[in-house]
N, C-alpha and C positions, 0 to 999 in steps of 0.2 A: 333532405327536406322531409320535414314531418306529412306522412297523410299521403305520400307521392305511393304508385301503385309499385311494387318491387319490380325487377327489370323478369324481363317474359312475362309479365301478368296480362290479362287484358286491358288494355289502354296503355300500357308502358311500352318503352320505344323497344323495338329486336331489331334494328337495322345499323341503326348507327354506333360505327366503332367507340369503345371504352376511351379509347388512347390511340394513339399515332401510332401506324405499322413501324418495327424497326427497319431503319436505313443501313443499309449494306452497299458502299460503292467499291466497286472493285474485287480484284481475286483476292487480293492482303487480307479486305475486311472479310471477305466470303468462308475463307480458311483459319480467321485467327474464331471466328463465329460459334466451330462446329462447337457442341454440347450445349451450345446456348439455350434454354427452354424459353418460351413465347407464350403469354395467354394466361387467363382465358381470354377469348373475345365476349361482345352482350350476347346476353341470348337471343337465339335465331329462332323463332317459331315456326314448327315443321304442324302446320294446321291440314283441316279436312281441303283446302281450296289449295292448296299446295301438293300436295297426296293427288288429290283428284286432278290436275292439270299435269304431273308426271306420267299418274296413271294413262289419261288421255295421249299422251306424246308419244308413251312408249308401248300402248298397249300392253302395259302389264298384267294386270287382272284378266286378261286373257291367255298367258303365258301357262303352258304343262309344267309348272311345276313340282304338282303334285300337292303344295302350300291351297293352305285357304287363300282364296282372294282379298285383297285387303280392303277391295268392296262392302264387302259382307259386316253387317253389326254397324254398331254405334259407335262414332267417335272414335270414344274410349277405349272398345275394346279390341280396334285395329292396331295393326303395326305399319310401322313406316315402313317401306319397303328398302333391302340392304341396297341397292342400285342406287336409291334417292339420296339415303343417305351417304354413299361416297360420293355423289355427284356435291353435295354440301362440301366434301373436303376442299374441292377449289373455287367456291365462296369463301372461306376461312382464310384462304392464304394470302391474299393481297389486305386482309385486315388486320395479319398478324406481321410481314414481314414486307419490304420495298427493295430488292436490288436492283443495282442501278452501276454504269460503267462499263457495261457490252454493249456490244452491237446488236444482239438480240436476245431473246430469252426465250424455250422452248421448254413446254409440256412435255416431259419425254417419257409422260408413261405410271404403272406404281409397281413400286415391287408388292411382298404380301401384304396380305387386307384381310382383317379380322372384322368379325361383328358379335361380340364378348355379351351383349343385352340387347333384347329388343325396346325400342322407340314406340310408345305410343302416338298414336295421331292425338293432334292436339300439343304434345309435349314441346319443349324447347332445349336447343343443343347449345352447346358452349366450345369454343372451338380453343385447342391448345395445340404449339409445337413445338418441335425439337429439330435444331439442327443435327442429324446424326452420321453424316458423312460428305466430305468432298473430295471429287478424286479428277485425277488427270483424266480426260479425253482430248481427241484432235480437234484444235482448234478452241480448246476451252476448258467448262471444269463442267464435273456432273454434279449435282446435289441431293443429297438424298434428306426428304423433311419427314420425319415423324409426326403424321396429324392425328391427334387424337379427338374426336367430339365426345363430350362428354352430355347426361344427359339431365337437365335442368341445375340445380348449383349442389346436387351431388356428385361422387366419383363414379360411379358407375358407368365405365364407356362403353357404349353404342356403335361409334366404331374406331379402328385403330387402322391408320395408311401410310405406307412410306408413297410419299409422291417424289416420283424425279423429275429435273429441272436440269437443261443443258444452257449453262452461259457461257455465250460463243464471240470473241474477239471482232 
């Protein structure tokens, strides 16, 4: 549509999924999946009201870490803080994939987690996956996703997480 604001703009929508997560039922479909890439998703606008109500949850800007507070300055010239931003990685996941065929499904955790660029406040992330591993466990299978956010409809990633996932019989 001519004249529509680009998707993360102000007034353009960040919420709602691009497309339908991919459906995965079953271990057949789970394993025949890995290498699969996912995404992007819309962009997701990580704003000052967003920033400031993590901030507030988790007492961040209060945190020794030796970092500037991400209080501090305008906007623009804070950073999202890396916490916020992997807590964004499991917003991304139910908009990029849907398994389905266990009896349950478990968060089990991330392996490593990089943060390659800093996020402005303000900015907007884009969420991409990869299936990069399933493996036997008792009672199930493990899953290992490669989330990458990237950070407005550039390549630049902001951050990179293998999330695991136990889908359990």
């Amino acid at each position: 549509m001519t004249g529509s604001a680009p998707p993360g703009a102000a007034g353009a929508p960040v919420s709602e999924p691009a497309t339908a997560p991919l459906v995965l039922t079953g271990v057949d479909a789970v394993r025949a999946a890995v290498g699969r890439e996912l995404g992007p998703t819309v962009p997701v606008l990580v704003g000052p009201d967003r920033v400031a109500a993590f901030e507030t949850a988790t007492g961040w800007s209060a945190l020794p870490t030796g970092r500037p507070t991400t209080s501090a300055g305008s906007a623009s010239s804070r950073e999202v803080p890396e916490l916020l931003l992997l807590s964004l990685v499991n917003d991304m996941l139910p908009r990029l994939i849907d398994v389905r065929g266990f009896a349950m499904g478990v968060n089990y955790g991330t392996g490593p987690v990089r943060f390659p660029t800093v996020l402005p406040v303000g900015g907007v992330v884009l969420g991409h996956l990869m299936i990069a591993e399933v493996a036997d466990v008792p009672g199930g299978v493990q899953v290992t996703y490669r989330v990458t956010l990237t950070a407005g409809d550039t390549d630049h990633q902001v951050c990179v997480a293998d999330s695991l996932a136990r889908y359990l019989d």
